[in-house]
C-alpha positions in Angstrom: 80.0 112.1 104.1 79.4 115.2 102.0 78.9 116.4 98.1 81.9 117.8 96.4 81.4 121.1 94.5 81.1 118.9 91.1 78.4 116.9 92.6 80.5 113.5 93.4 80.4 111.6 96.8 82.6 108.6 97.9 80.7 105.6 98.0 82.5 103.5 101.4 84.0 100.7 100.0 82.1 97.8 102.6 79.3 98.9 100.1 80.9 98.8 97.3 82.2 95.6 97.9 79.1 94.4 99.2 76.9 95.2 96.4 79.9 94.3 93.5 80.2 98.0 92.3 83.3 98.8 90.7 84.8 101.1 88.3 82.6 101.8 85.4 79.7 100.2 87.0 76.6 102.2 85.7 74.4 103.4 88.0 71.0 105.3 88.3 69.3 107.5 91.1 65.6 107.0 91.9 63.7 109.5 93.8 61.6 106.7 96.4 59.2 108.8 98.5 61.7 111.5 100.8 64.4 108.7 99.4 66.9 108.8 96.9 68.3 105.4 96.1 71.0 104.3 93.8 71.2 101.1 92.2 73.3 99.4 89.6 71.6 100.0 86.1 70.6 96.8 84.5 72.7 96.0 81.2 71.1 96.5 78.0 70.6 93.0 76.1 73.0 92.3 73.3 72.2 89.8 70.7 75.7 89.1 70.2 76.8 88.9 73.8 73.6 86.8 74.5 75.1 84.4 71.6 78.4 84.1 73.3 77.1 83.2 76.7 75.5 80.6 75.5 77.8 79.4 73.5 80.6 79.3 76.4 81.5 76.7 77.0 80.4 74.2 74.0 83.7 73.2 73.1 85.1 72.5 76.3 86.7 69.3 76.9 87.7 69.0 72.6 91.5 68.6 71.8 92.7 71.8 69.0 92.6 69.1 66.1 89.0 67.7 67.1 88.2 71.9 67.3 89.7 72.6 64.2 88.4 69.9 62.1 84.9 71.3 63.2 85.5 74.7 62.1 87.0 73.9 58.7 84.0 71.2 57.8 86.1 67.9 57.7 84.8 64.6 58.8 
């Protein structure tokens, strides 16, 4: 496997699917020792995204009427 001019190098795809990295998957280089590594960059928490997880899920097993009488406020 070699660098390209621009720096880039083909990551096999038995590793990519191994490790779950796909397109857009962010990723950082640390220098280990004589080592470089790469690993996928941990996410940065979202308070809104964090909400949403959560909430997945809540309403599951509710008819449209029992969902929409809980949204609008009627008994």
């Amino acid at each position: 496997m070699n660098i390209t001019s621009k720096g880039q190098v083909t990551i096999p795809q038995r590793i990519r699917n191994k490790f779950g990295l796909k397109p857009g998957t962010a990723v950082e280089f640390v220098v280990e020792g004589d080592k470089v590594v790469i690993t996928p960059r941990a996410r940065k928490s979202d308070a809104t995204m964090d909400w949403l997880n959560e909430a997945r899920g809540v309403l599951k097993g509710m008819s449209t009427d029992e969902r929409m009488k809980l949204t609008r406020g009627e008994d």
